[in-house]
N, C-alpha and C positions, 0 to 999 in steps of 0.2 A: 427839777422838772421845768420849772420857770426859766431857767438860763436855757437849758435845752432850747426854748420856745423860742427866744430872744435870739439865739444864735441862727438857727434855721429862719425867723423871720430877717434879719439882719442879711444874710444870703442871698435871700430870695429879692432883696432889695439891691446887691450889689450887682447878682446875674440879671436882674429887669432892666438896670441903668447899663450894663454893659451891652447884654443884648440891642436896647434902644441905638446905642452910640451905632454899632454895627450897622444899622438899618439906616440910619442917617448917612453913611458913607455914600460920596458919589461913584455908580460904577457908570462906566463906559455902557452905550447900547446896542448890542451887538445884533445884527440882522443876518439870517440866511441866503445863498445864492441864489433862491427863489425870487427873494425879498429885493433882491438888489437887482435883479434883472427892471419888475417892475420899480421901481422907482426911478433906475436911469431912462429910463421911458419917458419918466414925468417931469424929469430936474436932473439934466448932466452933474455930476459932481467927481469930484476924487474918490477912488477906494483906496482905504486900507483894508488888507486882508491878515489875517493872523492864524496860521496855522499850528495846532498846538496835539498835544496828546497827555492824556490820566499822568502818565507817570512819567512825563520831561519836569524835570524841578526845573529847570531854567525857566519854562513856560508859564511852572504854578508859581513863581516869586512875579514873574512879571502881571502877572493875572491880579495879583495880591498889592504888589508894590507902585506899579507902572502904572495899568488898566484903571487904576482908581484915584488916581492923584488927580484934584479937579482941571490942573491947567491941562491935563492930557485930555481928560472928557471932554472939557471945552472943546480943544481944538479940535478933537473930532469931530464930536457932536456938531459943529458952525461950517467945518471944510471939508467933510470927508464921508462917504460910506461907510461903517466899519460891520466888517464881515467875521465872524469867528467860524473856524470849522476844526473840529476836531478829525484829525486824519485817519483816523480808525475807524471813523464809522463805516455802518453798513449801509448807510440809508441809500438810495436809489435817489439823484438830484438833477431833475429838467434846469438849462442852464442853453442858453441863447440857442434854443432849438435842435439844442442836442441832450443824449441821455449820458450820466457818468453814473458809474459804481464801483464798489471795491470790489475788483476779481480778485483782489488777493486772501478777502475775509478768510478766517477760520485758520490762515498759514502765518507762517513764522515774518514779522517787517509786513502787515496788512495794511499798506496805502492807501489809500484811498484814489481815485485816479486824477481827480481834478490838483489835490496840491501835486499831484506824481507831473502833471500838466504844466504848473505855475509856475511852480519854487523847484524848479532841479535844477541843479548846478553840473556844472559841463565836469565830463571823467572825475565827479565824486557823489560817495554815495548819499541819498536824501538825508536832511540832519535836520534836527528840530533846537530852536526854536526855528518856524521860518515867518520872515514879514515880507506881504508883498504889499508895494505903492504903485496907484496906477493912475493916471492922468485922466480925464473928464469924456477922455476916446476910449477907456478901459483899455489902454497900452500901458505897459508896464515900465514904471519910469527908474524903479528903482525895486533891488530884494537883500535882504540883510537875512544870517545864520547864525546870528548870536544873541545874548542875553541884551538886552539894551535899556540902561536905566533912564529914569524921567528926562534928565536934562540930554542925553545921548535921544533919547527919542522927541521929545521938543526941537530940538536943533533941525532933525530929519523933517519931522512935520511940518516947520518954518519955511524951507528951502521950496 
């Protein structure tokens, strides 16, 4: 009965120190299109926007691998906006005096309309991951459609 205890205590000490490490991890701070309208208001800056969806794995490594590596937070976090939107939602988003939403909700490929807006690429169809870069004018300087690891996205953010 004693070992039992020791083992379950022993656990519960392994899951508390893992957990802690978790919570230590830097993430990136992602704000809404709401969020970034006001603040380009207050302090022109760069966005990065990051469109992502539940079930693109390319998206959840990058979220997990990329998003979190502290030279990426940094350089967000000091020269950038960074926007996360999940392209599935339903949500209803006021966006520089205009309204967006997903008319697609409920159907099969439910866009969202704002990335349908951003990240489409000329005669192909919408593809996830999408990253959108945009200059201090909220013109779009740059969009990439693939999986992009730290140093490929440091490079980007550098230029």
């Amino acid at each position: 009965m004693r070992s039992i205890a020791l083992i379950i205590g022993y656990s519960l000490v392994i899951l508390s120190s893992c957990n802690s490490f978790a919570q230590n991890k830097e993430n990136t701070q992602w704000i809404s299109f709401e969020q970034l309208e006001d603040s380009l208001k207050v302090k022109p800056k760069k966005v990065f926007i990051d469109f992502y969806a539940d079930w693109c794995m390319p998206c959840i490594r990058m979220q997990k691998e990329v998003f979190t590596n502290p030279a990426i937070v940094s350089k967000l976090s000091k020269e950038y906006y960074a926007v996360q939107m999940n392209v599935e939602t339903t949500d209803t988003i006021f966006f520089g005096n205009q309204m967006f939403v997903n008319e697609r909700a409920n159907r099969r490929n439910p866009i969202h309309q704002i990335p349908q807006l951003m990240a489409r690429q000329k005669n192909k169809p919408f593809s996830l991951p999408a990253i959108v870069i945009m200059d201090e004018k909220f013109e779009a300087t740059a969009r990439y459609f693939q999986y992009l690891n730290t140093q490929q996205l440091l490079k980007i953010l550098s230029n």
